[in-house]
Each structure stands twice: as structure tokens, then as C-alpha cells.
C-alpha positions as CSV (number, residue, x, y, z in Angstrom):
1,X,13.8,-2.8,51.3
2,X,14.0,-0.8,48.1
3,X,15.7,-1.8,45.3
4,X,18.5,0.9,45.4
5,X,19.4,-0.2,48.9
6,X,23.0,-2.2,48.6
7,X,22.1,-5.7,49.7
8,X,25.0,-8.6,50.9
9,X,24.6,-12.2,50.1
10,X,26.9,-14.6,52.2
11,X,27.4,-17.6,50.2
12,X,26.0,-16.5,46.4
13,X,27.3,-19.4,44.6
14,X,25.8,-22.0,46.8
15,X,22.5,-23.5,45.9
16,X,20.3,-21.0,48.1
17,X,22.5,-17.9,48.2
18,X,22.1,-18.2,44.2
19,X,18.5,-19.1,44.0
20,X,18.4,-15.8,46.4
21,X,20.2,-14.0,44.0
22,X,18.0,-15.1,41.1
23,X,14.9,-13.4,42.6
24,X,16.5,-10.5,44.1
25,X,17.3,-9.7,40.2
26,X,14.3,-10.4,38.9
27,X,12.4,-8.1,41.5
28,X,14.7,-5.1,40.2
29,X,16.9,-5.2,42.8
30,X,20.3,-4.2,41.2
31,X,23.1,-3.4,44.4
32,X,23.7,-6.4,45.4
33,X,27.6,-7.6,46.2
34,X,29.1,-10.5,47.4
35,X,32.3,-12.2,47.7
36,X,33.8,-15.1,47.0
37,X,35.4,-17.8,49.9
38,X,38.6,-17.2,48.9
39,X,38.3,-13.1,48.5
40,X,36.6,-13.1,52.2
41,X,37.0,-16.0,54.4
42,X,33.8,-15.6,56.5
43,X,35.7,-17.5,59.5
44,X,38.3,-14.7,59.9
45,X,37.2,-12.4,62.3
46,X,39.4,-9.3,61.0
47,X,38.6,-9.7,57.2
48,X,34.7,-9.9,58.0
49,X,35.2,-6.4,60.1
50,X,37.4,-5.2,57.5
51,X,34.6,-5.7,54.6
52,X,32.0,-4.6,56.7
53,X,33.5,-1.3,56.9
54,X,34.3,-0.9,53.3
55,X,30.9,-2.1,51.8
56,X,28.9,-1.2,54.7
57,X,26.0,-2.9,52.8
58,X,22.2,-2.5,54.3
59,X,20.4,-5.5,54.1
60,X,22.2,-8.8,54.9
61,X,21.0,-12.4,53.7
62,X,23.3,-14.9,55.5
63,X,23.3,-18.4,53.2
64,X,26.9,-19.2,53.5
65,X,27.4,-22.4,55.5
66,X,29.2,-25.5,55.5
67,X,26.7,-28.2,54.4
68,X,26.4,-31.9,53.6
69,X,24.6,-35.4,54.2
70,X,24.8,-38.2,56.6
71,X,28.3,-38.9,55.8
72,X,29.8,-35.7,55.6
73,X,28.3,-34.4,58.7
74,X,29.5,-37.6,61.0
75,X,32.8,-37.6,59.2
76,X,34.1,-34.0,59.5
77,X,32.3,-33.1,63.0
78,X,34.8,-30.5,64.0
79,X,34.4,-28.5,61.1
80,X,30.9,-28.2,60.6
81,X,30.7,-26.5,64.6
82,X,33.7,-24.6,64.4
83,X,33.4,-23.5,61.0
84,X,29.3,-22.7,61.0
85,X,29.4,-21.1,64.4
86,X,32.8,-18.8,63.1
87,X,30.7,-17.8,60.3
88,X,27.6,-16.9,61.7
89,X,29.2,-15.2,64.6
90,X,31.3,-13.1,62.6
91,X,28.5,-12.0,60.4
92,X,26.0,-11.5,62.7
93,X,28.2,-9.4,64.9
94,X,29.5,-7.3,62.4
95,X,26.1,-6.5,60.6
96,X,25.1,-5.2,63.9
97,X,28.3,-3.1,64.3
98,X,27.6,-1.3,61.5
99,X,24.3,-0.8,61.4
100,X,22.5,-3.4,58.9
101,X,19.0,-2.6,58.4
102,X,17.8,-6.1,57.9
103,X,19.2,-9.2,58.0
104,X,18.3,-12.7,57.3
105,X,19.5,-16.0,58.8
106,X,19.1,-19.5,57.2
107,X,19.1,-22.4,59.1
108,X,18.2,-25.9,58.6
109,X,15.5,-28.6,59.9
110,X,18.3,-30.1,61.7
111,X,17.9,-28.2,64.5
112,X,15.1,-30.2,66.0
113,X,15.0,-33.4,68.2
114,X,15.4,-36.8,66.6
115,X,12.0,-37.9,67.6
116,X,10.8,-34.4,68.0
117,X,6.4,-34.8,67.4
118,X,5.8,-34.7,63.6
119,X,5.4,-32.0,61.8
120,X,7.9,-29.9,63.6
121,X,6.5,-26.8,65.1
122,X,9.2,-24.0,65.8
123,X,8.0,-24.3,69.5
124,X,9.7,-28.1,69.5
125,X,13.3,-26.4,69.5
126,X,15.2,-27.9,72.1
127,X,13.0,-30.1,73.9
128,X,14.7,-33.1,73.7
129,X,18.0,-34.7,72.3
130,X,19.7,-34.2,68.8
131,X,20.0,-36.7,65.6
132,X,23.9,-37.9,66.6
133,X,25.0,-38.3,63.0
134,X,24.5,-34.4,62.6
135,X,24.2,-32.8,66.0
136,X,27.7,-30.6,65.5
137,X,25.8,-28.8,62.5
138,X,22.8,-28.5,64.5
139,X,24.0,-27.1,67.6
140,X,25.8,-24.3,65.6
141,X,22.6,-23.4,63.6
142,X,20.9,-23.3,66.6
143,X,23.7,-21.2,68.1
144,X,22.6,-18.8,65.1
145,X,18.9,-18.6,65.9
146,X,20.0,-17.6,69.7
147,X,22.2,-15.3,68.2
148,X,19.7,-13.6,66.4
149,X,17.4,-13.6,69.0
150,X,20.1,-11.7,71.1
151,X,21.1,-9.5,69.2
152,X,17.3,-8.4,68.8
153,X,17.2,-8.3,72.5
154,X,19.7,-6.3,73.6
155,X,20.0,-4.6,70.7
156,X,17.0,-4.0,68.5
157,X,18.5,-5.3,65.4
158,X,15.8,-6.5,63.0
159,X,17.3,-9.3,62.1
160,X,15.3,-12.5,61.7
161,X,15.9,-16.5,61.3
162,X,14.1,-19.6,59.0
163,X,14.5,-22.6,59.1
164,X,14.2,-24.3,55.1
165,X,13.4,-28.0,55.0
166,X,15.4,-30.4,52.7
167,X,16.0,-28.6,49.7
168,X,16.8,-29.6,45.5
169,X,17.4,-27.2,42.7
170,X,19.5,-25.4,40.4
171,X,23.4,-25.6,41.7
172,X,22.8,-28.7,43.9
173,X,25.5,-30.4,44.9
174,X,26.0,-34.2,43.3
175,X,29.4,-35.0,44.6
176,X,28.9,-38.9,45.5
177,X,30.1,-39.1,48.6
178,X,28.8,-35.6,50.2
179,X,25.9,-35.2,48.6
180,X,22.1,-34.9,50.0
181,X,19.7,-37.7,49.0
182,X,18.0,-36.5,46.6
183,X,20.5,-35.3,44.0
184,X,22.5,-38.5,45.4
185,X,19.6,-40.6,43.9
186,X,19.6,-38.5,41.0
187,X,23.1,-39.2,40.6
188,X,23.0,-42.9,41.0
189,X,20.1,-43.8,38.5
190,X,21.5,-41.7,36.0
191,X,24.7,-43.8,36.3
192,X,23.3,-47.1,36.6
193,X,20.8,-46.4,33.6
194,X,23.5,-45.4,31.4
195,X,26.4,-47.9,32.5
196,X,23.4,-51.0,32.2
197,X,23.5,-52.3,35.9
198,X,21.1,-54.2,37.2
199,X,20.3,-52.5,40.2
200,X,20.9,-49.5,42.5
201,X,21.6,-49.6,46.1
202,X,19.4,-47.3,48.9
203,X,21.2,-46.6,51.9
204,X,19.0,-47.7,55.1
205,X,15.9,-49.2,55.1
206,X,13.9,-46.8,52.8
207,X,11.0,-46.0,55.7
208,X,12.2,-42.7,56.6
209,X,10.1,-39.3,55.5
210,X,11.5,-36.3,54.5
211,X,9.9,-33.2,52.7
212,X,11.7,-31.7,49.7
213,X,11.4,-28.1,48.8
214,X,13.0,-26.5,45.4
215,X,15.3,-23.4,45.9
216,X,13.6,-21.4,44.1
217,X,10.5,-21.7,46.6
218,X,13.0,-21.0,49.2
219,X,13.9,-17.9,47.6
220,X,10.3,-17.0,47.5
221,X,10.2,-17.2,50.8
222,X,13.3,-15.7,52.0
223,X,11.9,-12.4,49.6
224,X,8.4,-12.3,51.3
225,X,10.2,-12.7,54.7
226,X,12.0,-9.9,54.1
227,X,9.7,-8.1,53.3
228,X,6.7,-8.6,55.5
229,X,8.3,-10.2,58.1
230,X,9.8,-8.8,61.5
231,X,9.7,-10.7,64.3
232,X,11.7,-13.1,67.1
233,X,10.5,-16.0,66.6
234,X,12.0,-18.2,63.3
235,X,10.1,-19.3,60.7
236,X,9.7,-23.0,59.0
237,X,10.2,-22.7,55.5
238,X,8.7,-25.8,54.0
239,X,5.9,-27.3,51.8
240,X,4.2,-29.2,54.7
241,X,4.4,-32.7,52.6
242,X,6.6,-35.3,53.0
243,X,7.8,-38.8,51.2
244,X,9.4,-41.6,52.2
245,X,12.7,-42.4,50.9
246,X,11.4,-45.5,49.4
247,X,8.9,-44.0,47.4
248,X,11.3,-40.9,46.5
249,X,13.7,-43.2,44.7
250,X,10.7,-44.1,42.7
251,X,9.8,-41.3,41.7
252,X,13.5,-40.9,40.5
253,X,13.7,-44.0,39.0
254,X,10.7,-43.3,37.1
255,X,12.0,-40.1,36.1
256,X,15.3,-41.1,35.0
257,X,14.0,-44.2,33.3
258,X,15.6,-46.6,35.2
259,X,14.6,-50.5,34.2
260,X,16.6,-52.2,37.1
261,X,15.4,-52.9,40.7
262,X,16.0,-51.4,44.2
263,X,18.2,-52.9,46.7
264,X,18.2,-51.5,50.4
265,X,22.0,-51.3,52.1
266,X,21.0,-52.2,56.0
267,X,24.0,-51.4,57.6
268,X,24.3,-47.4,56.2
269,X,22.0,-45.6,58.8
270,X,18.4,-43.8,58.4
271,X,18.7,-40.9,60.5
272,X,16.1,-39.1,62.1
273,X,13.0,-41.2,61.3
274,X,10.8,-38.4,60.0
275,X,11.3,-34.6,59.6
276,X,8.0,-33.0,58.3
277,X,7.9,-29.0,58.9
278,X,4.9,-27.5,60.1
279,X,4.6,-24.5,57.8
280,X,1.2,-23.1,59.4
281,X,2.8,-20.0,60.8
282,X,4.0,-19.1,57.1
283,X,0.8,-19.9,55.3
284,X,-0.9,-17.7,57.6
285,X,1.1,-14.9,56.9
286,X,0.4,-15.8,53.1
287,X,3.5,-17.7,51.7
288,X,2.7,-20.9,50.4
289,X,5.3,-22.6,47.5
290,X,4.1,-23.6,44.2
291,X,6.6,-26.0,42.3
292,X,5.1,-29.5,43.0
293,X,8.1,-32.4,43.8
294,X,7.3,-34.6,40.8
295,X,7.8,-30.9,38.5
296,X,10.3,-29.7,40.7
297,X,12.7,-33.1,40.2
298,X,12.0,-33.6,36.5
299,X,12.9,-30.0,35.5
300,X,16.5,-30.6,37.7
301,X,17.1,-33.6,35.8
302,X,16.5,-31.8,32.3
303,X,19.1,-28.9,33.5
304,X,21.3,-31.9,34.4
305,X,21.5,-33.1,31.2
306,X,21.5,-30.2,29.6
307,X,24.5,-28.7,31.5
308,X,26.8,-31.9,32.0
309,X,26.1,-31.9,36.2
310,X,27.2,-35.0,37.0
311,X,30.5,-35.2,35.1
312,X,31.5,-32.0,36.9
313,X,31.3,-33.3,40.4
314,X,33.2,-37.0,39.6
């Protein structure tokens, strides 16, 4: 990649495709265009053709997606398939149709069995059965991956696929009801420190682990990838350390400066018991993040504050 070369970004105004964005500028690199959802519906076969063959951009970093938590992804099943699958297909395709250089596509940890063997190697992909709550989202990400692997095939596109764990950061979503769990917690100890109650509600049990990786690690990543990396098989993108959701809300608590006590909600589910990447792959090519999760959360809450977050998503 050089830095005159006219790079796309599908989805520059989420939390990744941003972060993405961030480092791309920083690194010099100054021909980069996107478009907005509603100037380029990604679903729409014709309009993705139709930019493709105006823009004709080189490099192609694929972050647009439809995301959410638990809720969200149980809730609105139908549309996280039909409208991740449309997305990535259309993108995919037509970056090959007209010749993309490079392009990169982001998945999710989702894509590996519920009580896949802990940490999750990339060779665990589809060796047993899905996490129900979320398995709509999952099968079309994994769709992508195949995709890509496809296209490489028959094709020879150097195109390549990884797979970020859980991630927090700058442009997080803290809507309450489709939000991830950690700016979720965020969200409710703010609240419940400055509206005095006397406790806050977990969902689930609290036992589950999950890993937690700030954005701007990701986009790291995604720039060494891009860089160094060309090759078939996907890549975890991860720190390689996980917490338990219990002691996470600690940790928020104690960041927030919440005074009031934890109470566990039984009857909202856990989910997949554990999801821990294995990042050894990565490290050996020599990626490794560097913003440490007790930093990492403390520095979102300061921008929170500092930018009024929370009252925008109510």
C-alpha cells in the first residue's frame, strides 16, 4: 500500500471503520473515501456496482456491518443474515470485478462454537454447533470468511479475513437496549451513580469470560495486516486475556465511582460461556496490542464525559 493509493472504508462512522480511519491518517495516508448508509446502501446490489465503477478505489477495508448484543441479535434475526450477508457479498464481489488490490474483511469472534475449546484457535471454525442467541450474525460472517477464501481460490484476489474479539473505544455504541456489555455497564453505573440508586442490575449470572480489546488496537492491527499480511487463512485479532463479567463490572464500578452493590438478573441469559481468542498466530508475526483494559476503559469513560455520550444515545 502506499499512501497515494485511493483506499475505501465500508462503514467509517462505526466504531472500527473510524478507529481505521484514525490510523490510516496518521500514517500519511490521504485518498481515502467513503460513503455514508444513506449515499450508498451497501445491500443494493446495483448502487455497490455503480460506485465501484466511479471510484474504482484500490485497497478495500470492509467494517460496515450490522452489529449488536444479546438482545439485538435474538430479536432482529432476519436482518442481521440478510443484511450482513447482502453486504459482504456485494462488496466482496464487486472489489473483485474491478480489480481491488487488497482488501480486508472484519469479522467477529462469533463465528466459533458455543463450547468451542478455550482459547479459540482459527482451526476451531466450524467444528461443532453455534451460540443460538447469535447464530444468524455468525453464519453470515462466516459466509464472509468462505467468501474470501473463494474468491482467493478461483481468483487470486489478495483479499484477507480477521476475526477482532469483543471490542470498546471511541464511537461505541451506548444505546440501552442494543448495546454490547461493556459500554452497557458503562452506561448503567454512570446512571445509577448520578440518579443515587442503590444498586445496579447484571444480566446473567456474572461467570462468563470475555476478552475486551480497544479499537484503536484493532486498528493497529487491521494496518500491520495490511501490510505484512497475505494469506488464506483468517487471523484472530485479540489481546489473548480475558475477564469475567463479574469482575468486569467491577472494574467499572470502581472506575465510575459507584458506592452501591451488584445484583445478578437470572432469568436474562449468559451466552457462550467463555470466548478467549488465541492470538499466537498474530504475535508471531509480530502484532501484539498495547492499551491495557483497566487504561483502555478509564480513558472511554473520561471521553464520555467530556463529550456528553450517554445523553446522545437516550
Amino acid at each position: 500500500m502506499n499512501k497515494s493509493d485511493k483506499i475505501y472504508i465500508a462503514g467509517h462512522r462505526g466504531m472500527v471503520g473510524s478507529a481505521i480511519h484514525r490510523k490510516l491518517t496518521a500514517e500519511g495516508f490521504d485518498n481515502i473515501i467513503f460513503r455514508t448508509s444513506s449515499e450508498l446502501d451497501l445491500t443494493n446490489q446495483v448502487a455497490v456496482k455503480g460506485f465501484f465503477e466511479k471510484e474504482k478505489p484500490q485497497h478495500v477495508i470492509l467494517a460496515a456491518a450490522k452489529v449488536g448484543g444479546i438482545v439485538a441479535n435474538n430479536t432482529y434475526r432476519a436482518e442481521f443474515i440478510y443484511q450482513n450477508i447482502m453486504i459482504q457479498s456485494n462488496v466482496i464481489h464487486q472489489a473483485y470485478k474491478h480489480g481491488v488490490d487488497r482488501l480486508l474483511f472484519l469479522g467477529s469472534s462469533c463465528i466459533y462454537p458455543k463450547m468451542a475449546p478455550q482459547p479459540l484457535n482459527e482451526d476451531y471454525l466450524l467444528t461443532d454447533v453455534l451460540e443460538p442467541t447469535n447464530e444468524p450474525y455468525a453464519i453470515a460472517k462466516i459466509a464472509g470468511i468462505k467468501m474470501i477464501e473463494a474468491y482467493r481460490d478461483q481468483y487470486g484476489c489478495h483479499f484477507i479475513s480477521a476475526m477482532p474479539t469483543n471490542l470498546y473505544g471511541t464511537n461505541d455504541n451506548y444505546h440501552p437496549q442494543n448495546s454490547h456489555v461493556l459500554p452497557a455497564l458503562l452506561r448503567k453505573f454512570h446512571e445509577a451513580k448520578e440518579d443515587g440508586k442503590e444498586f445496579v442490575e447484571i444480566w446473567g449470572t456474572g461467570s462468563p469470560k470475555r476478552e475486551f480489546m480497544h479499537v484503536d488496537d484493532l486498528a493497529e492491527a487491521c494496518f500491520f495486516l495490511l501490510q505484512n499480511y497475505d494469506d488464506q487463512l483468517f487471523v484472530n485479532i485479540g489481546t489473548g486475556e480475558d475477564i469475567s463479567i463479574k469482575d468486569l463490572a467491577l472494574l467499572v464500578k470502581d472506575i465510575v465511582g459507584y458506592e452501591g452493590e451488584l445484583k445478578y438478573d437470572l432469568t436474562k441469559p449468559d451466552g457462550t460461556p467463555r470466548k478467549l481468542m488465541d492470538v499466537g498466530r498474530l504475535h508471531k508475526m509480530g502484532w501484539k496490542h498495547s492499551i491495557a483494559l483497566e487504561q483502555g476503559i478509564r480513558s472511554v469513560y473520561e471521553d464520555v464525559l467530556a463529550t456528553g455520550k450517554f445523553e446522545k444515545t437516550i
